[in-house]
C-alpha positions as CSV (number, residue, x, y, z in Angstrom):
1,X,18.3,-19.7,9.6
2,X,20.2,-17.4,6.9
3,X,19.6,-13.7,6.9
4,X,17.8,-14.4,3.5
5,X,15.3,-16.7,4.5
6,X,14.7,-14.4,8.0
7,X,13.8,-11.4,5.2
8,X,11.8,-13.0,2.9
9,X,10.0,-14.6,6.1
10,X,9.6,-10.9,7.5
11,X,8.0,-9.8,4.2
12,X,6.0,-12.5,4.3
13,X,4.3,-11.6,7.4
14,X,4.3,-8.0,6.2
15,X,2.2,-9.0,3.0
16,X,0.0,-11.3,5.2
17,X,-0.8,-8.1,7.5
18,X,-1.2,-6.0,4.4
19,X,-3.7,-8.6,3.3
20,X,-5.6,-8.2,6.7
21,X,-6.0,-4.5,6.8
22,X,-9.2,-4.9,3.7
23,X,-11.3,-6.7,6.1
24,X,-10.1,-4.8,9.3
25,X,-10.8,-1.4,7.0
26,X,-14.6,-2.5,5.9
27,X,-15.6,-3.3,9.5
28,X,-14.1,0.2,10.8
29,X,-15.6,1.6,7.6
30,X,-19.4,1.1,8.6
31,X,-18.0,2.9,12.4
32,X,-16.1,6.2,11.2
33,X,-16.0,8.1,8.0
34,X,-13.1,7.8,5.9
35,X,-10.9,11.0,6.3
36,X,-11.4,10.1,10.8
37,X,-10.2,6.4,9.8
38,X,-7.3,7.6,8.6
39,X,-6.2,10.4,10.5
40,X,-6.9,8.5,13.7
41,X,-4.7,5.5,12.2
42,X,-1.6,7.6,11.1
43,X,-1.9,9.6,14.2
44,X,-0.9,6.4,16.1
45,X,1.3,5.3,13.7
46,X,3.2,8.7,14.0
47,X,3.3,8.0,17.7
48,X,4.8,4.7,17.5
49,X,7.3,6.1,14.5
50,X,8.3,9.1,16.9
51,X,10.3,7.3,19.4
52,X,11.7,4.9,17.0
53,X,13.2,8.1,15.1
54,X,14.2,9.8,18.4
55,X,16.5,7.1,19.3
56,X,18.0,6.9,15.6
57,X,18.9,10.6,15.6
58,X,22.4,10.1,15.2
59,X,23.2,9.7,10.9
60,X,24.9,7.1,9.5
61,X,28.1,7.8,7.2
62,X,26.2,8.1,4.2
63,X,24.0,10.8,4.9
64,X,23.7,13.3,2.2
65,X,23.3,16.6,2.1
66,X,19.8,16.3,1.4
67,X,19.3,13.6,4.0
68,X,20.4,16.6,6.8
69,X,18.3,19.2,5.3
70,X,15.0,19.3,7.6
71,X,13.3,21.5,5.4
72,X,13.8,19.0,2.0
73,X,12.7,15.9,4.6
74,X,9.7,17.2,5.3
75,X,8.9,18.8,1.6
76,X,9.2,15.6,0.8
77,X,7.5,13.6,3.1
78,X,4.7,16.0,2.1
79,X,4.8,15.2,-1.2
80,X,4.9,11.6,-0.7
81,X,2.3,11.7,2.1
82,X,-0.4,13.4,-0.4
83,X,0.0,10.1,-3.0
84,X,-0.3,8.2,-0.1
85,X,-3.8,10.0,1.2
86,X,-5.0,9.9,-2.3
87,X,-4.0,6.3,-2.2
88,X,-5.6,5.0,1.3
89,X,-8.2,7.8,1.1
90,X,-9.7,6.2,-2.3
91,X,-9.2,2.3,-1.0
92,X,-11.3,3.1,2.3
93,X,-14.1,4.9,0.4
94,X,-13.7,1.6,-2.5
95,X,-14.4,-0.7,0.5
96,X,-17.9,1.1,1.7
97,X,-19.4,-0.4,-1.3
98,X,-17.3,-3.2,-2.8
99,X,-16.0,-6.2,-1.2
100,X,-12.6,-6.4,0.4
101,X,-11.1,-9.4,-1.4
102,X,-12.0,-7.2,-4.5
103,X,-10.9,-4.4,-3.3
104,X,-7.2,-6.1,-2.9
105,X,-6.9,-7.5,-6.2
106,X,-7.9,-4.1,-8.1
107,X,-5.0,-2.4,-5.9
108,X,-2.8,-4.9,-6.8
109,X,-2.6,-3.6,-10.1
110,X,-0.4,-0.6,-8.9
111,X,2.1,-3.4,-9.9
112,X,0.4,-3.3,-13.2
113,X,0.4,0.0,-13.8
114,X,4.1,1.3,-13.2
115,X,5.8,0.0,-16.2
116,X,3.1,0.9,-17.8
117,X,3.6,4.5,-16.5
118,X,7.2,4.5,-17.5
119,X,6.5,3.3,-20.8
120,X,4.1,5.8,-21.8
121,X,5.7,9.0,-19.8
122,X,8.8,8.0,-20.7
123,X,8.6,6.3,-24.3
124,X,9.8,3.6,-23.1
125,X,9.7,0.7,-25.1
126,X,6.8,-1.7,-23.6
127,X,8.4,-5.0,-22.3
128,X,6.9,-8.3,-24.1
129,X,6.1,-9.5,-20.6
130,X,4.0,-6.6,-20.0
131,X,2.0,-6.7,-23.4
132,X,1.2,-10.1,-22.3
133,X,0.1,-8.7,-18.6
134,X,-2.0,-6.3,-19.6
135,X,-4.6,-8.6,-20.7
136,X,-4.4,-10.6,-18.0
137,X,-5.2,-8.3,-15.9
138,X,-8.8,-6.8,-17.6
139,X,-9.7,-10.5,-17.9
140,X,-8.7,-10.7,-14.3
141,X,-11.1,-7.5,-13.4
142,X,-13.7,-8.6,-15.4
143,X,-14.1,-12.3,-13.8
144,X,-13.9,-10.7,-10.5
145,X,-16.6,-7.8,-11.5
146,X,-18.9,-10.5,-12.8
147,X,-18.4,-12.8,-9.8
148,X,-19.5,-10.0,-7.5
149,X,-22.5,-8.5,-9.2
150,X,-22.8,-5.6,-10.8
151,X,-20.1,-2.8,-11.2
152,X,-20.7,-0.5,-7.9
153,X,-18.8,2.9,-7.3
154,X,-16.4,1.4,-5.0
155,X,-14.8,-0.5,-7.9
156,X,-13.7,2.7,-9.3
157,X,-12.7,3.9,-6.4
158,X,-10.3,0.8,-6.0
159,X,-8.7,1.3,-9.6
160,X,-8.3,4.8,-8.6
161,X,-6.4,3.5,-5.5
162,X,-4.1,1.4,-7.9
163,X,-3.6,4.2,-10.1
164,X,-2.7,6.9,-7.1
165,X,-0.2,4.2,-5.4
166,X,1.4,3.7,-8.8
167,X,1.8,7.6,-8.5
168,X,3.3,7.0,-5.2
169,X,5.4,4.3,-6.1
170,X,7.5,6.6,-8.9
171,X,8.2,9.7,-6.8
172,X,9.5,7.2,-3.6
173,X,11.7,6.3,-6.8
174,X,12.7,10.0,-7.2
175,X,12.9,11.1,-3.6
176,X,13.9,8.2,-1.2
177,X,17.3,8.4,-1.7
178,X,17.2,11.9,-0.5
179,X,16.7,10.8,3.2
180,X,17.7,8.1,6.3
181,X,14.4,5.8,5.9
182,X,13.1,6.4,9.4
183,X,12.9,10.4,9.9
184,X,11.7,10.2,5.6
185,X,8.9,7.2,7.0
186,X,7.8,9.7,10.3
187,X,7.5,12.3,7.8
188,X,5.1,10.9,5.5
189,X,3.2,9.5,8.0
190,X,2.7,12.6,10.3
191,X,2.1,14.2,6.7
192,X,-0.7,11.8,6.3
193,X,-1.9,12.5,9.4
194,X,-1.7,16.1,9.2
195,X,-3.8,16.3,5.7
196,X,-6.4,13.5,7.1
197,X,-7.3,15.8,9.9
198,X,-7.8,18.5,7.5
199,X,-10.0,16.2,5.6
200,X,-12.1,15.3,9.0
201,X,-12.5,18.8,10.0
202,X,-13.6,19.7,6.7
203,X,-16.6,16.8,6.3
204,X,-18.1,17.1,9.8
205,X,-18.4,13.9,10.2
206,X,-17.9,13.1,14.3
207,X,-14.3,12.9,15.4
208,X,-14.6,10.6,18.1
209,X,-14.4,6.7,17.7
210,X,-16.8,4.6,19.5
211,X,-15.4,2.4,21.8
212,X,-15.8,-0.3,19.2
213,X,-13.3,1.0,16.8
214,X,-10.0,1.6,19.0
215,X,-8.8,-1.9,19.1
216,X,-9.2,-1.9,15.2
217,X,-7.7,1.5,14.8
218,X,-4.5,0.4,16.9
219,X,-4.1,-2.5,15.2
220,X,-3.9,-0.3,12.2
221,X,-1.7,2.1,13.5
222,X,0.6,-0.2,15.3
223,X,0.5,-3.0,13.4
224,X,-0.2,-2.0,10.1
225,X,1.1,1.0,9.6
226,X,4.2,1.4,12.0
227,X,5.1,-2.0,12.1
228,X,5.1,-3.1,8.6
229,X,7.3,0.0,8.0
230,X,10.3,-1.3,10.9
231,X,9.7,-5.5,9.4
232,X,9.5,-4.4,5.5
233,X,13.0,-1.9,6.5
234,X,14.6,-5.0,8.3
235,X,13.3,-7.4,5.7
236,X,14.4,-6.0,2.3
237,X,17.7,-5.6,3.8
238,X,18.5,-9.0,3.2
239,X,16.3,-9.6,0.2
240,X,16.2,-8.0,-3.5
241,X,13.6,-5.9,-4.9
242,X,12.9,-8.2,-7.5
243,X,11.9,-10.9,-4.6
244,X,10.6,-8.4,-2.6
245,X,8.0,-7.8,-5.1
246,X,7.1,-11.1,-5.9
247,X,6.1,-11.7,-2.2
248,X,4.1,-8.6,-2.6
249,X,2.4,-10.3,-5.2
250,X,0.8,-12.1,-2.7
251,X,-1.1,-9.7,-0.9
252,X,-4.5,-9.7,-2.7
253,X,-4.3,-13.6,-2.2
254,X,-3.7,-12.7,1.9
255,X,-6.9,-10.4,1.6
256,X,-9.2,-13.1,0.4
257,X,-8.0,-15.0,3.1
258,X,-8.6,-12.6,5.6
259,X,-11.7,-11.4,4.2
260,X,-13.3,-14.9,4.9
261,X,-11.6,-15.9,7.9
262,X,-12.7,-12.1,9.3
263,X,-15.9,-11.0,8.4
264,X,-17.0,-14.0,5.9
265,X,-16.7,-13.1,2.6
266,X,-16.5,-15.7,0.2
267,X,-14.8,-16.3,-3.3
268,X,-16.6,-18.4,-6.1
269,X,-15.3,-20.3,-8.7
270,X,-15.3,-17.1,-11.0
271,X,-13.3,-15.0,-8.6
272,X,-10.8,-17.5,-8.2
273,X,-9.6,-17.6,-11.3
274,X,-9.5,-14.1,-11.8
275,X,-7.9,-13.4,-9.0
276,X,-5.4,-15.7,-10.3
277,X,-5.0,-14.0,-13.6
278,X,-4.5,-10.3,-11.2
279,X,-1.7,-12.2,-9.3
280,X,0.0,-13.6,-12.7
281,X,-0.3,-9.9,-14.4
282,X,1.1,-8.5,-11.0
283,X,4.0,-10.7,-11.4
284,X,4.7,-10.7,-14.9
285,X,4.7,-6.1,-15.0
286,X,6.8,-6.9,-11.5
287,X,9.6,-8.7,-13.9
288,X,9.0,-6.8,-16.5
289,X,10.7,-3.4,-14.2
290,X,13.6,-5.5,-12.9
291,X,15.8,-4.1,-15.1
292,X,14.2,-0.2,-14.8
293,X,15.5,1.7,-11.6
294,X,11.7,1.7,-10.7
295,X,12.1,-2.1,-9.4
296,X,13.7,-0.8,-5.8
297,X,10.7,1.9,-5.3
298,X,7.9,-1.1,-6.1
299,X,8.6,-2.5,-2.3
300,X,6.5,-0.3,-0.2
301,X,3.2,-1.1,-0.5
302,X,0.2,0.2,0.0
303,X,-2.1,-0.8,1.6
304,X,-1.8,-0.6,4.6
């Protein structure tokens, strides 16, 4: 087996995780309020990451200035870790009320909605590719809306998600270049952690997880969280962003799968195609940014 097909097999298993995390996230959603989800999930996530950094202590050649100063690391990973809350804190409260396989496809518009960022921040000149995404993408929404019922809150909240992880995705542009990617991923994620905490204290809501909700929660934190970070690391060393993307593409597409494998939630004829449509727009923006520097911060996902 080449090293390319080993990394675009990694990523694939990392989008296929991603894509569990929506049903895993509704289950654990009806057990613990949001802000105790997450800080319970980083929390063991920043466990797992801890030791992994420990034993990569020593830099490699390249290290920057930057990259050695503690106090920039963790200013950024603070930075970074708020998009990140704002992105995970509004796709847990989105999947109280809307359906997980929804859920996934609105997020995936993230992909969507960076050269879209670019272009308007920026001036940028908007691509063809992404005038002719754009559309595909509300039609996309619309047939999946319309599928599922009525509009509910947590539909909102799920654009909101795509629209803070777009956020996220432009400043991992600007600042992860700054730092070795282990000690810069412990950082976000024990700034995640930190801020969710926060967030608990502050709602009352109990801090304890029934018994129920650990083997969910480590599977989050493990799993999802700490090990998607090492496979995505490992795998995009062998693959390019462009690729990279594309697989990501994939995610919402994992989610439906899950979400009916998992807890039964089903996908008409309606849905289908505009999930469909999502995927296409998510692929089309994702060309249309492969020749902006943005295309090697679109990688790290979300979700999960």
């Amino acid at each position: 087996m080449t090293s390319h097909l080993r990394g675009i097999l990694l990523l694939l298993l990392v989008t296929a995780i991603w894509g569990s995390t929506f049903a895993v996230v509704k289950e654990l959603g009806a057990l613990l309020a949001p802000p105790v989800l997450l800080a319970w999930r980083f929390s063991i996530g920043a466990l797992v990451l801890v030791p992994l950094a420990a034993l990569r202590r020593t830099p490699a050649p390249t290290v920057t200035v930057a990259q050695a100063d503690g106090t920039s690391l963790w200013s950024d990973g603070m930075v970074l870790g708020l998009w990140l809350i704002a992105g995970y804190g509004t796709q847990t409260i989105a999947l109280q009320t809307t359906t997980a396989n929804r859920a996934a496809f609105f997020t995936a518009l993230s992909v969507v909605l960076v050269p879209l960022w670019l272009t308007l921040v920026q001036r940028r000149r908007m691509p063809a590719v992404l005038w002719a995404a754009l559309p595909l993408a509300v039609a996309g929404l619309a047939l999946l809306s319309w599928e599922g019922g009525a509009w509910v809150s947590g539909d909102a909240w799920a654009l909101a998600c795509a629209v803070t992880y777009a956020g996220f995705i432009l400043a991992l542009e600007k600042l992860a270049s700054r730092h070795a990617a282990l000690p810069f991923t412990l950082a976000q994620v024990l700034s995640v952690a930190l801020v969710a905490w926060g967030w608990a204290l502050l709602s009352g809501a109990p801090l304890w997880p029934p018994q129920a909700a650990w083997a969910p929660l480590f599977y989050l934190g493990v799993v999802a969280t700490a090990g998607t970070t090492l496979l995505q690391t490992l795998g995009q060393r062998h693959v390019s962003a462009a690729e990279a993307s594309l697989i990501y593409a994939l995610e919402p597409v994992s989610a439906a799968l899950f979400s009916f494998a998992l807890i039964g939630e089903r996908v008409g004829a309606r849905g289908v195609l505009g999930g469909a449509l999502v995927v296409l727009a998510t692929v089309l923006s994702s060309r249309a940014g492969e020749t902006e520097p943005v295309a090697d911060a679109v990688a790290p996902s979300q979700n999960d």
